[in-house]
C-alpha positions as CSV (number, residue, x, y, z in Angstrom):
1,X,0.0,0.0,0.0
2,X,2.7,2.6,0.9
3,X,4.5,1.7,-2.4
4,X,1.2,2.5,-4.7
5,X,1.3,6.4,-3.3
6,X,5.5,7.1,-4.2
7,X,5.8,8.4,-7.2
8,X,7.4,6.1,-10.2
9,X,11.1,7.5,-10.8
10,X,11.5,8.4,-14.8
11,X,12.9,5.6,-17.1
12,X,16.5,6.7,-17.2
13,X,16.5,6.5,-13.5
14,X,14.5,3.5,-12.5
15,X,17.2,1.5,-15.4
16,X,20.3,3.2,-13.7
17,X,18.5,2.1,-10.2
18,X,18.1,-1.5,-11.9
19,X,21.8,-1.9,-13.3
20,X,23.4,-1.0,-9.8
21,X,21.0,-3.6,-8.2
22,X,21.8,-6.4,-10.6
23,X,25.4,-5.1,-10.2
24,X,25.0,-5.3,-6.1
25,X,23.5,-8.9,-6.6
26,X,26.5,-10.1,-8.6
27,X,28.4,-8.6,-6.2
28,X,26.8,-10.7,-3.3
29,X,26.7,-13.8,-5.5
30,X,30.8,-13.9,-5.9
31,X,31.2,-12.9,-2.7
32,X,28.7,-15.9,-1.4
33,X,30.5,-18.6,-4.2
34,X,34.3,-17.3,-2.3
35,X,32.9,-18.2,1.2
36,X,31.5,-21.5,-0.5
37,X,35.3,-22.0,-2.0
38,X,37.2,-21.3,0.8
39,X,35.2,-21.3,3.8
40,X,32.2,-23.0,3.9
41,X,34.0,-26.8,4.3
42,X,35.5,-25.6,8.0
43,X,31.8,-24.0,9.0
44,X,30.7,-27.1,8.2
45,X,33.2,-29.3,10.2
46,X,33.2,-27.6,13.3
47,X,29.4,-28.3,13.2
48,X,29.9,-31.8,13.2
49,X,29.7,-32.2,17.1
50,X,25.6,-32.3,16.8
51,X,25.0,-34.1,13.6
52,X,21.3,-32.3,13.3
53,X,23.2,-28.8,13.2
54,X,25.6,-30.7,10.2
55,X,22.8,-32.1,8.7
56,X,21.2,-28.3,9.0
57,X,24.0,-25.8,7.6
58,X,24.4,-29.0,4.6
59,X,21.0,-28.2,3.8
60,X,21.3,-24.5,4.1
61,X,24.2,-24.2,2.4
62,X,22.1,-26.6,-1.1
63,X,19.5,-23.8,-0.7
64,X,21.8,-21.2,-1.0
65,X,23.9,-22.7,-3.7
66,X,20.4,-23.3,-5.7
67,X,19.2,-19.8,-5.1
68,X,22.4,-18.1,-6.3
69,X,22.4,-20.3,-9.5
70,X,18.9,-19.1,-10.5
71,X,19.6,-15.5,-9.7
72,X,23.2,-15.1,-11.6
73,X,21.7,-15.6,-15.2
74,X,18.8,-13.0,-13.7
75,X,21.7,-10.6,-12.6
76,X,23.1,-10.7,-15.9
77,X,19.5,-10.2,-17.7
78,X,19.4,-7.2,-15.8
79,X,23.0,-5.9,-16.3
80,X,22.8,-6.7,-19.9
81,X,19.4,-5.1,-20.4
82,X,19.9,-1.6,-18.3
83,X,23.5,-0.8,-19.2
84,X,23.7,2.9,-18.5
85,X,23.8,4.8,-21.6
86,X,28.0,5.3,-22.4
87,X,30.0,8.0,-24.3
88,X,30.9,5.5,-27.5
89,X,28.9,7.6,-30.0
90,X,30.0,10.9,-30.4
91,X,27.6,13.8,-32.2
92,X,26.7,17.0,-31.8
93,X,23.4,15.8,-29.6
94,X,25.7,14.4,-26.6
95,X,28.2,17.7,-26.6
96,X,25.2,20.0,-26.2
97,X,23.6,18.4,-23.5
98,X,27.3,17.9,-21.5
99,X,27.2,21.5,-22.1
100,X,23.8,21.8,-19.9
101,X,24.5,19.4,-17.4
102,X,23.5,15.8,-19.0
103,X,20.0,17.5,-19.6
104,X,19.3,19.1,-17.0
105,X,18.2,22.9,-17.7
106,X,21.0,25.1,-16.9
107,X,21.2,27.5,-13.6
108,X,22.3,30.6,-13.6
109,X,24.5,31.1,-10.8
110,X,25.4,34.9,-9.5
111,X,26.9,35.9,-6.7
112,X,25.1,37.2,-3.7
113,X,27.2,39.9,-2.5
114,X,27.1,41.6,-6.0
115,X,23.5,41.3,-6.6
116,X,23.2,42.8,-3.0
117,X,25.5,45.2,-3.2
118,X,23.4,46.3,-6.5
119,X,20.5,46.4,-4.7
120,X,21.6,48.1,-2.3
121,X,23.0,50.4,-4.1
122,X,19.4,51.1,-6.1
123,X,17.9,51.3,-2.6
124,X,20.5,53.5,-1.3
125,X,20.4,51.5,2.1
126,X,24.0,50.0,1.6
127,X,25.3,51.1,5.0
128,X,22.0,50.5,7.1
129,X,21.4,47.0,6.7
130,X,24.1,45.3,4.2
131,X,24.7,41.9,6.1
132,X,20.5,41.6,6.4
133,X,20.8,42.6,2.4
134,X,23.3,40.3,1.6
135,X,21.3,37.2,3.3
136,X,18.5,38.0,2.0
137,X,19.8,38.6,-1.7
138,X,21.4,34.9,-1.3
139,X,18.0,33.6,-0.3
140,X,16.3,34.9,-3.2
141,X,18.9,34.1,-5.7
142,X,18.7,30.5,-4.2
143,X,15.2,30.3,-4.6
144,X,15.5,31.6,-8.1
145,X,18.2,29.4,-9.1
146,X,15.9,26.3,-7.8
């Protein structure tokens, strides 16, 4: 229920979103088939004092082993199918929007202390209030800049 009222993220996102979980799951898988490779025979030995326990962590560890198998081909599905859009094709299309901020509309960013000291100076209260001037120009040069 809480997940039908938040807001879809755009396409571009959700797939970057997607790659870097398929890319954390192959991540978790390697790190799962090292421990199997290396560590998983002494875990399973010092168990053998209670033979249930043994019999256990065997089973576990066949669960595991199956569940990794089916999600490594699912991993790569996903890696292969939202591969974050790369730099290979250069045209005039990619430069202009590197220009902008990879599409994202462009900011103008000016200075605060000029645009209050302009004010201030078309106000002609410069020596009255200049650091409340100066926050406040910030403030609304922020605003206008988000």
């Amino acid at each position: 229920m809480g997940s039908q009222s938040q807001a879809m993220p755009s396409a571009p996102r959700r797939s970057t979103m997607l790659f870097r979980r398929a890319r954390s799951g192959l991540v978790l898988i390697a790190l799962f088939w090292l421990w199997m490779l290396f560590g998983a025979a002494d875990f399973v030995a010092a168990l053998f004092d209670s033979p249930i326990h043994a019999a256990l962590a065997v089973f576990a560890l066949g669960a595991l082993t199956l569940i990794s198998l089916l999600f490594l081909p699912i991993c790569i599905a996903y890696l292969v199918l939202n591969r974050p859009k790369g730099h290979a094709a250069p045209s005039a299309a990619p430069q202009a929007e590197e220009a902008h901020g990879n599409g994202l509309a462009p900011v103008i960013r000016m200075t605060p202390r000029r645009a209050a000291a302009r004010g201030a100076a078309l106000t002609g209260r410069a020596a009255i209030r200049g650091a409340a001037l100066t926050s406040r120009a910030a403030a609304k040069w922020r605003d206008r800049a988000s």
